[in-house]
PyMOL Python script that loads the backbone (N, CA, C, O; Angstrom):
from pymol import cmd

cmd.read_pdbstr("""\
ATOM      1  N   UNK A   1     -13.013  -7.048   7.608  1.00  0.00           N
ATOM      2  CA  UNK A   1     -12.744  -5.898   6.758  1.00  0.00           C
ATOM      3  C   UNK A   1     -11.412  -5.265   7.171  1.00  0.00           C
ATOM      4  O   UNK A   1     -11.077  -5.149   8.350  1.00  0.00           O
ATOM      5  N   UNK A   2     -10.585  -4.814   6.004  1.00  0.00           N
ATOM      6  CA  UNK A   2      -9.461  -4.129   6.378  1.00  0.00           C
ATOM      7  C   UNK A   2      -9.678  -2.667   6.899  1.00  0.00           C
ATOM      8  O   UNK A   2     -10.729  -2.150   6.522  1.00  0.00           O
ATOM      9  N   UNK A   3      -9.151  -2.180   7.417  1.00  0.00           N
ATOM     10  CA  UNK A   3      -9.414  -0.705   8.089  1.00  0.00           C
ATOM     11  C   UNK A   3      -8.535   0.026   6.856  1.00  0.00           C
ATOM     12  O   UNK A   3      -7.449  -0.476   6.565  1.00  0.00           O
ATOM     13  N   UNK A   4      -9.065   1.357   6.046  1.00  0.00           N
ATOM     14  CA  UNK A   4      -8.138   1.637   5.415  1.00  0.00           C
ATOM     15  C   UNK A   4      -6.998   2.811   5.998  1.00  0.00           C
ATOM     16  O   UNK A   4      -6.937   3.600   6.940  1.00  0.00           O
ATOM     17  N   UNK A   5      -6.380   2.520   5.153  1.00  0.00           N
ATOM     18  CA  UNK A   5      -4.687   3.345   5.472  1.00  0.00           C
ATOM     19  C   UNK A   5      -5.055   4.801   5.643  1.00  0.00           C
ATOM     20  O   UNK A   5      -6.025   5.387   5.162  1.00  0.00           O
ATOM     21  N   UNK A   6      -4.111   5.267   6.409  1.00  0.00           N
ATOM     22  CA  UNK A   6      -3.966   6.679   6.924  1.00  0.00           C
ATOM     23  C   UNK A   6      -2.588   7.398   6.452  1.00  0.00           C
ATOM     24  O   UNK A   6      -1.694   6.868   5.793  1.00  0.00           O
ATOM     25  N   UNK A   7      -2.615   8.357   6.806  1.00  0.00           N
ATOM     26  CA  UNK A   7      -1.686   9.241   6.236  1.00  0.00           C
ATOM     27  C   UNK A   7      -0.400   8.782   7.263  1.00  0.00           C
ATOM     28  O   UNK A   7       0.707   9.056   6.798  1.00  0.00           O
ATOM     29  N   UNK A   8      -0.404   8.350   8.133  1.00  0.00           N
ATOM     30  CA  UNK A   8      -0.065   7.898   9.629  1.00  0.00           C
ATOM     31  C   UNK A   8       0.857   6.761   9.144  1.00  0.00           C
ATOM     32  O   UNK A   8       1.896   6.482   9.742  1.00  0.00           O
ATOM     33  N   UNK A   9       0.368   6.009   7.852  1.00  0.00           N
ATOM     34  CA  UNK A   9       0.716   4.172   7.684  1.00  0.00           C
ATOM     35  C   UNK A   9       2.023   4.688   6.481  1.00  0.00           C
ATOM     36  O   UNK A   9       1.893   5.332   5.440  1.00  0.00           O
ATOM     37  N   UNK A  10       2.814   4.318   6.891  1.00  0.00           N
ATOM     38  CA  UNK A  10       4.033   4.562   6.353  1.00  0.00           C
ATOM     39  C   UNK A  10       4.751   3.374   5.590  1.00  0.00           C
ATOM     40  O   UNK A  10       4.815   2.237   6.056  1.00  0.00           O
ATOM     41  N   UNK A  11       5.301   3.765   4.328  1.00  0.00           N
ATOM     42  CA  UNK A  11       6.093   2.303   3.718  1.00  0.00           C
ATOM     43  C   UNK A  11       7.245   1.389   4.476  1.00  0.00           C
ATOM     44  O   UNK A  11       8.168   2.014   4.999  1.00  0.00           O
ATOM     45  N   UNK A  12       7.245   0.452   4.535  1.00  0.00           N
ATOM     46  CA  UNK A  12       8.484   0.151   5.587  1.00  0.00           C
ATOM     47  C   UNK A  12       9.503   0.227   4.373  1.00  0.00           C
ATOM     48  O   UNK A  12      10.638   0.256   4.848  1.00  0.00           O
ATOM     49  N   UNK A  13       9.530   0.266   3.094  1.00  0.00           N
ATOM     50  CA  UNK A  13      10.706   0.527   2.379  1.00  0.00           C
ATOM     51  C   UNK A  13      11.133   1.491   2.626  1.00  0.00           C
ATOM     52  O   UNK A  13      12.280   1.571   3.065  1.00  0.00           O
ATOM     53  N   UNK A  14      10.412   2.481   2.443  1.00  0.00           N
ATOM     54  CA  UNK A  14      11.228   4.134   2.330  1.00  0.00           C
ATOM     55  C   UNK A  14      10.435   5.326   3.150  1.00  0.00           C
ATOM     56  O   UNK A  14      10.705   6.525   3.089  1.00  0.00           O
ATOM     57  N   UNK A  15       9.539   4.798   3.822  1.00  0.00           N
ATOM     58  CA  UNK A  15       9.002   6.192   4.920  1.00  0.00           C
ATOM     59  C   UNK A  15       8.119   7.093   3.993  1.00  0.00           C
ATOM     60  O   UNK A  15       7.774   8.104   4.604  1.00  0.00           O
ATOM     61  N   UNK A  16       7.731   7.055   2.946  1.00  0.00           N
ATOM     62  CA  UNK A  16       6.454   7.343   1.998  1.00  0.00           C
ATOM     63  C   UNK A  16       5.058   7.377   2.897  1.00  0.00           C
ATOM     64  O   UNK A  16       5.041   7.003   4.070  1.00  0.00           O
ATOM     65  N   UNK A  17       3.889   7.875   2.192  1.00  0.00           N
ATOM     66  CA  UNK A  17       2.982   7.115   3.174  1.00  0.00           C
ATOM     67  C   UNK A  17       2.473   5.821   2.352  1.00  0.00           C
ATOM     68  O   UNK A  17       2.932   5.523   1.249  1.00  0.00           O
ATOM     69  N   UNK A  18       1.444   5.070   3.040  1.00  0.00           N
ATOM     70  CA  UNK A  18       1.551   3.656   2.331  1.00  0.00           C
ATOM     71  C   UNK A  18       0.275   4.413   1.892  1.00  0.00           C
ATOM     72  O   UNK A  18      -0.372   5.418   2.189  1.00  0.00           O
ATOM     73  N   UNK A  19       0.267   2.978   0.682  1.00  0.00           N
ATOM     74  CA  UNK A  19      -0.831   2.492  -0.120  1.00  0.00           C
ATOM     75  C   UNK A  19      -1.714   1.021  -0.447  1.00  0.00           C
ATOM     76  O   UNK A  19      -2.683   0.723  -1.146  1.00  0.00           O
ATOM     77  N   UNK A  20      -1.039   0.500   0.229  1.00  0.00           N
ATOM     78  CA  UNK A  20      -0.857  -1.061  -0.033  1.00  0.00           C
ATOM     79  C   UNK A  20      -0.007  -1.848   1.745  1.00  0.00           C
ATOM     80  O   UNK A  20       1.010  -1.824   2.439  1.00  0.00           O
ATOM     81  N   UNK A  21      -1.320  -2.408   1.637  1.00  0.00           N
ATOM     82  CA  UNK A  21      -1.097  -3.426   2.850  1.00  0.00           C
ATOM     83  C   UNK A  21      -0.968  -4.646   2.810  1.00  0.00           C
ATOM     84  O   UNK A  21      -1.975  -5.326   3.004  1.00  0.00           O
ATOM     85  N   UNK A  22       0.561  -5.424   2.496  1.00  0.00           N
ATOM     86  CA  UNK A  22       0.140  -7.172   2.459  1.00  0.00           C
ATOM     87  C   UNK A  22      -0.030  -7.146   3.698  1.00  0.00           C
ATOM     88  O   UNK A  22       0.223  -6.281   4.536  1.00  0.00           O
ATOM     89  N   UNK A  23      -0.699  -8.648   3.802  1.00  0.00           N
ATOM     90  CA  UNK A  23      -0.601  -9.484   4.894  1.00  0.00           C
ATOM     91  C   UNK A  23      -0.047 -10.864   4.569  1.00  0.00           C
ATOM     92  O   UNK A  23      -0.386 -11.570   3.619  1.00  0.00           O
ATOM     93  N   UNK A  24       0.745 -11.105   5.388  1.00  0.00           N
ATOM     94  CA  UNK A  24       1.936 -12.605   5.766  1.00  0.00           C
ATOM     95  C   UNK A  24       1.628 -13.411   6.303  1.00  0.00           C
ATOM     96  O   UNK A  24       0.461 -13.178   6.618  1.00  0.00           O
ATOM     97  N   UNK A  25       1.969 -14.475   6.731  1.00  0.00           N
ATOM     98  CA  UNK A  25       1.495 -15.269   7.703  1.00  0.00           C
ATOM     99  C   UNK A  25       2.233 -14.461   9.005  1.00  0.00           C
ATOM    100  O   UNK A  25       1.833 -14.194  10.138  1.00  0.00           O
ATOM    101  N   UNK A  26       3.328 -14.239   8.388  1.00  0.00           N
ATOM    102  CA  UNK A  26       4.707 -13.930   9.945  1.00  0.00           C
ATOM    103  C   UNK A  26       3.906 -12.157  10.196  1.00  0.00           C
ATOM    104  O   UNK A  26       4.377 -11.551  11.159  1.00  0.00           O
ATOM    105  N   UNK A  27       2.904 -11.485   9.471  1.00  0.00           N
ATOM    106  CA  UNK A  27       2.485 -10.202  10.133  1.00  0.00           C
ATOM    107  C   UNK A  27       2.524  -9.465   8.771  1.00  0.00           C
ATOM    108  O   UNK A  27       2.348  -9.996   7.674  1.00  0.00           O
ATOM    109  N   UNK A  28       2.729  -8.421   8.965  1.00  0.00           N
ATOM    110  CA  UNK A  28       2.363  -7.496   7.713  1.00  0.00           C
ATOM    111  C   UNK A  28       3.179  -6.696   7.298  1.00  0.00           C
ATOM    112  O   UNK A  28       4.220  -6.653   7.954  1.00  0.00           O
ATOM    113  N   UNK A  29       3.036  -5.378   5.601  1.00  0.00           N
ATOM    114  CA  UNK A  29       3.980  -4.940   5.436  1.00  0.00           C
ATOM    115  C   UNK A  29       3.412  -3.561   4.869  1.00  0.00           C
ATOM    116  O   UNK A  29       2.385  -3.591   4.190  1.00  0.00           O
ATOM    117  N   UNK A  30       3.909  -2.630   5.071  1.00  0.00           N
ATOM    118  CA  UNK A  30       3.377  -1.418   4.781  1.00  0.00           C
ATOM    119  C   UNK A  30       3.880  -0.866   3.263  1.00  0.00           C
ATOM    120  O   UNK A  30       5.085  -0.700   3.452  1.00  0.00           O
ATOM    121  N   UNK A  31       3.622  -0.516   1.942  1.00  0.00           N
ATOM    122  CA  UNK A  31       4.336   0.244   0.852  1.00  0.00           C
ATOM    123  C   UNK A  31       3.717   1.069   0.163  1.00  0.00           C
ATOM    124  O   UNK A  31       2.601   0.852  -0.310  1.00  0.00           O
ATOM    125  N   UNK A  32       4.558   2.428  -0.019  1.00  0.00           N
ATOM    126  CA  UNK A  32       3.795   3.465  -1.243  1.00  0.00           C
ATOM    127  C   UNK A  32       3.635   2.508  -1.968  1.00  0.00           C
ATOM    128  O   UNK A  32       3.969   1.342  -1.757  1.00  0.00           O
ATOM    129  N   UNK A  33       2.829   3.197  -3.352  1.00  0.00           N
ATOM    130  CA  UNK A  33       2.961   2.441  -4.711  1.00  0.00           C
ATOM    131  C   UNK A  33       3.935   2.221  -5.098  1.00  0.00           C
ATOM    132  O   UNK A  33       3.947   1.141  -5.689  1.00  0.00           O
ATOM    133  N   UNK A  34       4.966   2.778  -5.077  1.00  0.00           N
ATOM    134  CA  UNK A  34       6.205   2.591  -5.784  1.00  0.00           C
ATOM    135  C   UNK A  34       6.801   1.530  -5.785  1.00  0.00           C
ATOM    136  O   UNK A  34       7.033   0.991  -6.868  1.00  0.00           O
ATOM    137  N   UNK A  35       7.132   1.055  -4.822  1.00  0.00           N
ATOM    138  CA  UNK A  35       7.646   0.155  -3.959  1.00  0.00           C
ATOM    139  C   UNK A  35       6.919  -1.018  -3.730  1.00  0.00           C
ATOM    140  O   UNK A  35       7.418  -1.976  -3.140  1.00  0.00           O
ATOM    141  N   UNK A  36       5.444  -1.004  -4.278  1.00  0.00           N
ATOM    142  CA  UNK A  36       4.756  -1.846  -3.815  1.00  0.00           C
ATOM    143  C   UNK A  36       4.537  -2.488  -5.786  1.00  0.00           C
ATOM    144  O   UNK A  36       4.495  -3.658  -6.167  1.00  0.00           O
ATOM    145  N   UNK A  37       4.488  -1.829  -6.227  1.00  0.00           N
ATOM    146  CA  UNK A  37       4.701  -2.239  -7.781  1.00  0.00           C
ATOM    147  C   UNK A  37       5.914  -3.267  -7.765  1.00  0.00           C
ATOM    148  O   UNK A  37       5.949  -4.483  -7.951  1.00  0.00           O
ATOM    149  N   UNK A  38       7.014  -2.216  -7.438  1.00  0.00           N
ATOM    150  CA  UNK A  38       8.406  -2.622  -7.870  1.00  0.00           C
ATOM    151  C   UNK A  38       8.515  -4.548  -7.458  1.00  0.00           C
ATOM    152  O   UNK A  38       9.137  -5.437  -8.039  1.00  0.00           O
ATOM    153  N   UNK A  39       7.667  -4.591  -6.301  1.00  0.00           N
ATOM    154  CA  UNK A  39       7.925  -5.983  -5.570  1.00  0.00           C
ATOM    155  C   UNK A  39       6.556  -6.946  -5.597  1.00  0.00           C
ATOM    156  O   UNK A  39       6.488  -7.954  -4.894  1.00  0.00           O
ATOM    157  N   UNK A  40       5.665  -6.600  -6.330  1.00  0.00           N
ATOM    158  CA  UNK A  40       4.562  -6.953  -6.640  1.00  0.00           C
ATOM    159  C   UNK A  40       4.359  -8.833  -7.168  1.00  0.00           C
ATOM    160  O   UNK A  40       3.684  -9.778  -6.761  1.00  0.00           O
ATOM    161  N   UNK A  41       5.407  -8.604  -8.306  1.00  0.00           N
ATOM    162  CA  UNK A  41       5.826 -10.549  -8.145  1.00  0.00           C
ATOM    163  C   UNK A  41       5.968 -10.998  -7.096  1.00  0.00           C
ATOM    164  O   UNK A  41       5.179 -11.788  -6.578  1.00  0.00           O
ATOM    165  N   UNK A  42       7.140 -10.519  -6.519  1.00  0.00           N
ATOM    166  CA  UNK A  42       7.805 -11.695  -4.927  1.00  0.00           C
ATOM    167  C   UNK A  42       6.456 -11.459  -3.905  1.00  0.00           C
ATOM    168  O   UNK A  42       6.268 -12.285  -3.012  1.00  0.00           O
ATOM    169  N   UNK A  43       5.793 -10.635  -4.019  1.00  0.00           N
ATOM    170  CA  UNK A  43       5.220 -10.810  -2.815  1.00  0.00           C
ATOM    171  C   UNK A  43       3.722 -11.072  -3.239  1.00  0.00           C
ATOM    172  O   UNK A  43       2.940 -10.968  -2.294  1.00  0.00           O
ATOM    173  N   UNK A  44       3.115 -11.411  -4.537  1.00  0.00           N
ATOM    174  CA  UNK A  44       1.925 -12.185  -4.503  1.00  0.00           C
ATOM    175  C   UNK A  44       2.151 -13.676  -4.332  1.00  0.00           C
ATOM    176  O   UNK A  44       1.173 -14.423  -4.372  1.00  0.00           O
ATOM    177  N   UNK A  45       3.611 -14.259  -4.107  1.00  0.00           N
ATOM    178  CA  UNK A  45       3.974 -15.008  -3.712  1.00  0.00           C
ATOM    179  C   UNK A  45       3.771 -15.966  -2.522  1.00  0.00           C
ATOM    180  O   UNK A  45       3.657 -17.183  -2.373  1.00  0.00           O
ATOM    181  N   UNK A  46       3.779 -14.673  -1.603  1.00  0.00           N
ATOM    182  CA  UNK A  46       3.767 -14.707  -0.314  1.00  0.00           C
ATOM    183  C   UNK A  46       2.493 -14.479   0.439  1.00  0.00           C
ATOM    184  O   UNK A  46       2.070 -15.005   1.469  1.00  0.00           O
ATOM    185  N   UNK A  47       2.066 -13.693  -0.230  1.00  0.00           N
ATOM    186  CA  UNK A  47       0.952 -12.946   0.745  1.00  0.00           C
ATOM    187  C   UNK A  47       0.034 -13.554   0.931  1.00  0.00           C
ATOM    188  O   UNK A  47      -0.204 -14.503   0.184  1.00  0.00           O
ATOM    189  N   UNK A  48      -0.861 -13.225   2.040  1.00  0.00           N
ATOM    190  CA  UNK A  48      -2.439 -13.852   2.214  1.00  0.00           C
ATOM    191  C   UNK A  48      -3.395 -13.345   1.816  1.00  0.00           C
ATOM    192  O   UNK A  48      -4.501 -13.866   1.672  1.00  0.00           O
ATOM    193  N   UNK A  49      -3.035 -12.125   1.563  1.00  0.00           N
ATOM    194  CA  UNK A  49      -3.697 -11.054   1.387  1.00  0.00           C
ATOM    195  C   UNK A  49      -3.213  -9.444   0.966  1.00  0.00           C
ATOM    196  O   UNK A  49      -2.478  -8.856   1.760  1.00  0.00           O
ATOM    197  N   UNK A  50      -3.483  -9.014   0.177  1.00  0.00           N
ATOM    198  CA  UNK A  50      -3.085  -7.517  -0.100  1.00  0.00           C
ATOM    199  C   UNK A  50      -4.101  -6.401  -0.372  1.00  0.00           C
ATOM    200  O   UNK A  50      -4.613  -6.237  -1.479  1.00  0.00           O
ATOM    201  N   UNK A  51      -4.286  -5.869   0.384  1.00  0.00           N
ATOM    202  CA  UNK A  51      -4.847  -4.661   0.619  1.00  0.00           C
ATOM    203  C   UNK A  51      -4.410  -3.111   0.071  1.00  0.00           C
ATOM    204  O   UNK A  51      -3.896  -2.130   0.608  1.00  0.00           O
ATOM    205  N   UNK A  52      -4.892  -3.429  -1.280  1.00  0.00           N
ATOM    206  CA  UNK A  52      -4.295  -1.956  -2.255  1.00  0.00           C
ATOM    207  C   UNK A  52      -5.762  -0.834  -2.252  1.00  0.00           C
ATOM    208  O   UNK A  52      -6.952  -0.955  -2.544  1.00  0.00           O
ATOM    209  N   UNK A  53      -4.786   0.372  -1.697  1.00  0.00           N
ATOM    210  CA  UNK A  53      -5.608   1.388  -2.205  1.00  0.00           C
ATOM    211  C   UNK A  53      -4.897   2.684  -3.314  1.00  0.00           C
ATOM    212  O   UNK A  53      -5.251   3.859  -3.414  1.00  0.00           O
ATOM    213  N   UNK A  54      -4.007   2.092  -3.906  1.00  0.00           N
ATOM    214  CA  UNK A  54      -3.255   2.920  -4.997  1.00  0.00           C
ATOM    215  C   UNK A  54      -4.017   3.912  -5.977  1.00  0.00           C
ATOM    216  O   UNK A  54      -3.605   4.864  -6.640  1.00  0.00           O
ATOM    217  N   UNK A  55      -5.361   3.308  -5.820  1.00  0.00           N
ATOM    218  CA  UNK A  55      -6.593   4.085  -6.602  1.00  0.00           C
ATOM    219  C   UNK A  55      -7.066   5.628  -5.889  1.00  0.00           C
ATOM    220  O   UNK A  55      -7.779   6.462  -6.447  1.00  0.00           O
ATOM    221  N   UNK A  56      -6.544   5.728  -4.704  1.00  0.00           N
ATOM    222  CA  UNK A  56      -6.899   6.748  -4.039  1.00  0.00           C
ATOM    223  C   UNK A  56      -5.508   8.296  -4.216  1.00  0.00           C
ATOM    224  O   UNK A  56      -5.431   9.384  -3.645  1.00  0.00           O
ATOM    225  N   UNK A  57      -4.801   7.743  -5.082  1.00  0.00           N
ATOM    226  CA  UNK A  57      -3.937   8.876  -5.587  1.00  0.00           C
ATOM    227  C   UNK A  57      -4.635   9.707  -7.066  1.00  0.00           C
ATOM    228  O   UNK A  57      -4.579  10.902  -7.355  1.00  0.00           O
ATOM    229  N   UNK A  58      -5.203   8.700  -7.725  1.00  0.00           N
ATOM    230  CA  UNK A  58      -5.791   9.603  -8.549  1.00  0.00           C
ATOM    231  C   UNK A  58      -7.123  10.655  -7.982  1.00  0.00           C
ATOM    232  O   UNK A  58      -7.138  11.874  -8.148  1.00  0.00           O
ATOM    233  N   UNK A  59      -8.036   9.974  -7.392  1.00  0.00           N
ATOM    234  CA  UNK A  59      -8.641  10.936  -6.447  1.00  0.00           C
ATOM    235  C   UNK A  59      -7.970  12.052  -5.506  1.00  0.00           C
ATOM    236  O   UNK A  59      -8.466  13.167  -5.666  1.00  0.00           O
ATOM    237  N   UNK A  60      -6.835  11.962  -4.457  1.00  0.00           N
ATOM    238  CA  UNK A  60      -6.132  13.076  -4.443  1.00  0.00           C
ATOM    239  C   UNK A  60      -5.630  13.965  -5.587  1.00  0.00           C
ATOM    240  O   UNK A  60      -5.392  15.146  -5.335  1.00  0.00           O
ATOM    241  N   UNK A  61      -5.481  13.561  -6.630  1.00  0.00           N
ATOM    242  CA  UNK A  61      -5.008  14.453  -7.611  1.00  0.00           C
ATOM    243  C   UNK A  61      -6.116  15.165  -8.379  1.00  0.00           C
ATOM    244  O   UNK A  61      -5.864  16.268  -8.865  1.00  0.00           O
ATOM    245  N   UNK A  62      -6.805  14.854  -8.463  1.00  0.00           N
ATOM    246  CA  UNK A  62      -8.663  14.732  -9.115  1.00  0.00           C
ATOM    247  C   UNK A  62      -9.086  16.408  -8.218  1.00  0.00           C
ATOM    248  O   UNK A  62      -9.303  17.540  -8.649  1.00  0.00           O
ATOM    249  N   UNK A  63      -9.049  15.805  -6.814  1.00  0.00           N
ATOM    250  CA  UNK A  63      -9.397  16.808  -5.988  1.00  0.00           C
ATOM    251  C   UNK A  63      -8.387  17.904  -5.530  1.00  0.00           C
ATOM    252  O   UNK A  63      -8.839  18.672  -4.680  1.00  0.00           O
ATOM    253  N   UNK A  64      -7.249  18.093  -5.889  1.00  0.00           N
ATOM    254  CA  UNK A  64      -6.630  18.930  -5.646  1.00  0.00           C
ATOM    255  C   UNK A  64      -6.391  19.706  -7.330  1.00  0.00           C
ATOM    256  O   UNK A  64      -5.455  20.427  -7.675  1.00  0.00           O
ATOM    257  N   UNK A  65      -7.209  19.396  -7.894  1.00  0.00           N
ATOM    258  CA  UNK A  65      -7.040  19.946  -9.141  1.00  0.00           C
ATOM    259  C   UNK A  65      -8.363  21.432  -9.280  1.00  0.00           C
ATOM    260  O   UNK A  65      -8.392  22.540  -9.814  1.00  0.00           O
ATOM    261  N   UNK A  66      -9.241  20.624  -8.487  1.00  0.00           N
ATOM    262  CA  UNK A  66     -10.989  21.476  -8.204  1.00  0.00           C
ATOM    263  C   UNK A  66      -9.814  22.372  -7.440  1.00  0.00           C
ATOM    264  O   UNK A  66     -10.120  23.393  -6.824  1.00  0.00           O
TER     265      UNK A  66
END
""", "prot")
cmd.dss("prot")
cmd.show_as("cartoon", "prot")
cmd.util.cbc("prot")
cmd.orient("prot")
């Protein structure tokens, strides 16, 4: 099981917090959504695995709305 992301797990594109975890063979990669959209071709390419929780922004928004 993947452990999910923390506020802590940061995009390696741009210092965002992440949302989305590939995994590589060569190790892993941290990205907001943004960033993780934007590159979403090249890297289902690659990956072994991707670990999206992009679904958890509408719930922050959901709950900061209550």
């Amino acid at each position: 099981m993947t452990p999910e992301l923390t506020a802590q797990d940061r995009c390696d594109a741009c210092g965002a917090q992440a949302y989305v975890r590939v995994q590589l063979e060569a190790g892993e990669l941290l990205f907001c959504a943004h960033h993780a959209r934007k590159h979403a071709d090249a890297l289902a390419g690659v990956a072994t695995h991707i670990h999206d929780e992009t679904d958890r922004l509408h719930e922050d928004k959901a709950a900061a709305a209550r």
